[in-house]
C-alpha positions as CSV (number, residue, x, y, z in Angstrom):
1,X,-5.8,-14.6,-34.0
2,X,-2.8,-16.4,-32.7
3,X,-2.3,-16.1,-29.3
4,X,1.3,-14.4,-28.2
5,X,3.8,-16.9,-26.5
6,X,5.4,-16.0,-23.3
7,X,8.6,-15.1,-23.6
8,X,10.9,-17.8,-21.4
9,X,11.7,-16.7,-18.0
10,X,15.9,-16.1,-17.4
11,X,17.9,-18.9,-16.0
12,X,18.7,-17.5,-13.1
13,X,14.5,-17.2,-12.4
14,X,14.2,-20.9,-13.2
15,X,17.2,-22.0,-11.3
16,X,15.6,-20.4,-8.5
17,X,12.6,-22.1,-8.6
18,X,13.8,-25.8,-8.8
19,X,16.1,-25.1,-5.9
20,X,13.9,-23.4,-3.0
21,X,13.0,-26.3,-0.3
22,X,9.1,-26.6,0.3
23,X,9.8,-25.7,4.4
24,X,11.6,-22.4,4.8
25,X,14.8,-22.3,6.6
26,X,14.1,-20.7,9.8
27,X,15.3,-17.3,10.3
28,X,15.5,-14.3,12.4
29,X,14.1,-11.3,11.1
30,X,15.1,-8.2,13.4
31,X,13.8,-4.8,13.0
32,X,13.9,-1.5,15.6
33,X,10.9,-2.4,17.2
34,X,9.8,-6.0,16.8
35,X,12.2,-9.1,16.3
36,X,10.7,-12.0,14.4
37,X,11.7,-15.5,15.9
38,X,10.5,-18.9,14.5
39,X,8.0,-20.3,17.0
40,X,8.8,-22.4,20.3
41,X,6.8,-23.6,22.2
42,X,9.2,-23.6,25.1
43,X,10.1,-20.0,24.7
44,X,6.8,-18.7,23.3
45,X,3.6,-20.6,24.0
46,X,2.5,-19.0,27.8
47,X,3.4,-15.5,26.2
48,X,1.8,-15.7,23.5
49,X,-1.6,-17.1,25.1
50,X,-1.5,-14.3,28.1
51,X,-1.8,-11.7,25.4
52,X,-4.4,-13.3,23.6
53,X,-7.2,-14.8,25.6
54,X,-9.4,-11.9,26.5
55,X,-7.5,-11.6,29.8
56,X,-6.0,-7.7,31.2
57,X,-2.6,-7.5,29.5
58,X,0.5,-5.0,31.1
59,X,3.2,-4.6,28.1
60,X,5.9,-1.7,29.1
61,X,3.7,1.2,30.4
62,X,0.7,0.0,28.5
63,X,-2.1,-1.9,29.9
64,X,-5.5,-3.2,28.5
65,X,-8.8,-5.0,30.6
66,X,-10.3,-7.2,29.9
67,X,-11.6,-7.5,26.0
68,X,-13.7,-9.7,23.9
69,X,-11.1,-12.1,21.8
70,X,-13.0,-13.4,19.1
71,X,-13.9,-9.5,18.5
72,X,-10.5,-8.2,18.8
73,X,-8.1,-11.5,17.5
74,X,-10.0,-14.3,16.6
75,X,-13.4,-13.9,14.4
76,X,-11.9,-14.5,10.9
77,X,-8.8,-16.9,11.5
78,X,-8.8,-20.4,11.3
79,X,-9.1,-21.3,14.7
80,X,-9.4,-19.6,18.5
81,X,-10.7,-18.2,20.6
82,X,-9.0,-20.7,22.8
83,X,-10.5,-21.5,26.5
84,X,-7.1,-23.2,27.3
85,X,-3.5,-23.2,26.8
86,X,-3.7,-26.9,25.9
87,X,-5.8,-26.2,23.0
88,X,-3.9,-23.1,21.9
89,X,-0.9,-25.1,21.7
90,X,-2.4,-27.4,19.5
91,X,-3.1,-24.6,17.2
92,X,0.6,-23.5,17.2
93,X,2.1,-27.0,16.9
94,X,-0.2,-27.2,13.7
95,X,1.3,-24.2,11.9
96,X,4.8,-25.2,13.2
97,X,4.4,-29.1,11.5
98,X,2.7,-27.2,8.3
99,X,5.1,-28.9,5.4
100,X,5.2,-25.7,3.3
101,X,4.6,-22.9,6.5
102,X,6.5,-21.1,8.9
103,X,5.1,-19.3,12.0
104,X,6.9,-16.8,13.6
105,X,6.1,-15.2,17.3
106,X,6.6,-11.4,17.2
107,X,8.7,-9.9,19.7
108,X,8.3,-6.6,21.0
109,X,11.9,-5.3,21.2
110,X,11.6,-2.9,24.2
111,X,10.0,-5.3,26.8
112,X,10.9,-8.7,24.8
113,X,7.5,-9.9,25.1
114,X,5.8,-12.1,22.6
115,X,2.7,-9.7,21.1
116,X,1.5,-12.0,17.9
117,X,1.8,-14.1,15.0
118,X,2.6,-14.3,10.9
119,X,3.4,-17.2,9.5
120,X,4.6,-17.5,6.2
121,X,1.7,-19.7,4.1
122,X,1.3,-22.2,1.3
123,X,4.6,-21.9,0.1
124,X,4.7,-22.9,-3.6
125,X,8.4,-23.0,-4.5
126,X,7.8,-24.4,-8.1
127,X,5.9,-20.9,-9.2
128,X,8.4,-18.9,-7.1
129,X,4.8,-18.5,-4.6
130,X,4.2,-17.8,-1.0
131,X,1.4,-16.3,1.2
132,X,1.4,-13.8,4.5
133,X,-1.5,-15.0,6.8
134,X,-2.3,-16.5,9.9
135,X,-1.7,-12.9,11.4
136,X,-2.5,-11.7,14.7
137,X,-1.7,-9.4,17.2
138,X,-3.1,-8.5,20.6
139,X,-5.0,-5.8,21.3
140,X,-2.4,-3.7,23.2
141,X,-0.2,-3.8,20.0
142,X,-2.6,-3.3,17.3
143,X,-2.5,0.1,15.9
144,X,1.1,0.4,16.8
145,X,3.8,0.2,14.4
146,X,4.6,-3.7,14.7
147,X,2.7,-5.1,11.6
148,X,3.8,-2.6,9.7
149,X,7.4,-3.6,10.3
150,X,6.7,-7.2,10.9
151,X,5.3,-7.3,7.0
152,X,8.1,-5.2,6.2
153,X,10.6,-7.6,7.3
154,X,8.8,-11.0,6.0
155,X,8.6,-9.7,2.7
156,X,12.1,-8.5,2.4
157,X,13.5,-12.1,3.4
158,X,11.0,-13.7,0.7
159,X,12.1,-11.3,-2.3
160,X,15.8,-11.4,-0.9
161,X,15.1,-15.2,-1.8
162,X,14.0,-14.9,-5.4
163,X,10.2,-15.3,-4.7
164,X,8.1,-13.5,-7.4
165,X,4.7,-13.2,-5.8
166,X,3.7,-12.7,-2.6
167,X,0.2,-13.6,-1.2
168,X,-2.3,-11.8,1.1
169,X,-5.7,-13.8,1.3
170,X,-8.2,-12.7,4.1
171,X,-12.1,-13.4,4.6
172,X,-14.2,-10.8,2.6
173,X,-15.6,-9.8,5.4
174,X,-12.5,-8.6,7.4
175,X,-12.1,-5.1,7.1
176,X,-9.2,-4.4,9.1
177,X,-7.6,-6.6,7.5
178,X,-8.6,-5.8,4.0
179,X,-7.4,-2.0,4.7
180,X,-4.2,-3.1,6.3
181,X,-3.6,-4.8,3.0
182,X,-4.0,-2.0,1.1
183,X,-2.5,0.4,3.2
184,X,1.1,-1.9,3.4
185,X,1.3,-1.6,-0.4
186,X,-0.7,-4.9,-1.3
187,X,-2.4,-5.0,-4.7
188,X,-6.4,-6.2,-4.6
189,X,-6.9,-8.5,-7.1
190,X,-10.5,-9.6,-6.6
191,X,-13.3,-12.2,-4.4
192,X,-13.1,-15.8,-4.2
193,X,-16.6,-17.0,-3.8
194,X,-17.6,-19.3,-1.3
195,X,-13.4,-20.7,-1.5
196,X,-13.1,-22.1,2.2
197,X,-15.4,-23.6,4.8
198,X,-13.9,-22.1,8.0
199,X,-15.7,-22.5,11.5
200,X,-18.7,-23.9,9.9
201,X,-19.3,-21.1,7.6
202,X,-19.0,-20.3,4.4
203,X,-16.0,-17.8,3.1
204,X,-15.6,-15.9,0.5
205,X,-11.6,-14.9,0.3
206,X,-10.5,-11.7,-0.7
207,X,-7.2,-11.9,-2.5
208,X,-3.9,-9.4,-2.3
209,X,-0.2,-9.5,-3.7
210,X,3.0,-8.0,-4.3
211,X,5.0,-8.9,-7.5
212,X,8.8,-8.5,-7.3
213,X,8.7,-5.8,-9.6
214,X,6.8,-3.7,-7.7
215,X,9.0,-4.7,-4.5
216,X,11.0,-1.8,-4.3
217,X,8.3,0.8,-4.7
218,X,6.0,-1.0,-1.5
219,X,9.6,-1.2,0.4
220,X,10.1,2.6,0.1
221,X,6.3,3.2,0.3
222,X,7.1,1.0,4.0
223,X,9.8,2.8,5.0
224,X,8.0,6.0,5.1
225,X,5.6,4.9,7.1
226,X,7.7,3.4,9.8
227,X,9.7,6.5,9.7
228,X,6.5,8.5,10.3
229,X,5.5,6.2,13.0
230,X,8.5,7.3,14.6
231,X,8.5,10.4,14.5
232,X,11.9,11.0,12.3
233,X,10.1,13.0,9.7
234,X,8.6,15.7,12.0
């Protein structure tokens, strides 16, 4: 039996593909209660480091002791905990000079105060490719609404720019972050055995995505959620 050819993709799919750049043009992504800014170091590195080295944190009329990093941020990323804000920076400047990445610091709108990172990942332009990762957030905004919008707005920007596919990619083991996967409208597609080294260990990398076709059912799917973390539909 013959197998079927693929039908050609359109020319306006193809002229897409040759013509996205391998780095990202930064950009601002702004939502109602996180702003996305491209990393500096200037602007963001002490911030960012304060709220994510195991140290008491104060954000608006929130506050948080002392905590355990590694437990909270840190366990299944590529690098951290960090013991200074020498070697922090050195993780930040690695993302920022990635040739096919772009890190962003989230902003929490109310208090502008840097609370995490996403980074767009392993950017593939050619197959109209690119990855979510290198997420964290500290403690005192986990379980708050800011992934969910953060997510929201980087994967708006990447279909707004003709991407077909959008990655998730997390260690097997993660839980939270296989659930918040599926819970932001992320399709599982299956375990990479023993696919990374990270830390000494072996990984096994569990693998997520959105296609463009199914964009506009996760966007609405996201929408409702924010609005429920609001409070506008009760």
């Amino acid at each position: 039996m013959t197998a079927e050819i693929p039908t050609p993709l359109p020319p306006d799919v193809l002229e897409r593909h040759s013509h996205l750049p391998l780095k990202l043009e930064p950009v601002v992504l702004r939502g109602d209660c996180v702003r996305l800014e491209p990393v500096d170091v200037q602007r963001h590195l002490e911030g960012l480091y304060a709220v994510s080295n195991g140290s008491s944190i104060a954000l608006g009329g929130r506050s948080l002791g002392a905590y355990d990093a590694d437990e909270l941020i840190w366990r299944y990323l590529f690098g951290g905990p960090f013991a200074s804000l020498e070697a922090f920076e050195g993780y930040v400047y690695a993302q920022m000079n990635a040739p096919n990445g772009l890190p962003f610091c989230v902003v929490d709108i109310p208090t502008g105060q840097p609370i995490g990172m996403a980074n767009y990942l392993n950017n593939t332009p050619e197959h109209l490719r690119i990855e979510l990762g290198s997420i964290w957030y500290s403690p005192i905004a986990q379980r708050t609404a800011a992934n969910t919008e953060a997510t929201a707005l980087m994967l708006g920007h990447a279909f707004a720019l003709g991407y077909r596919r959008v990655e998730w990619k997390c260690d097997a083991r993660n839980e939270r972050s296989r659930r918040a996967a599926l819970r932001l409208g992320f399709q599982f597609e299956g375990i990479q055995q023993q696919h990374m080294i990270v830390k000494g260990r072996s990984r096994d990398t569990a693998w997520f995505r959105i296609l463009d076709r199914e964009w506009p059912g996760v966007k609405a799917h996201l929408e409702g959620l924010l609005r429920r973390a609001s409070g506008a539909d009760g």
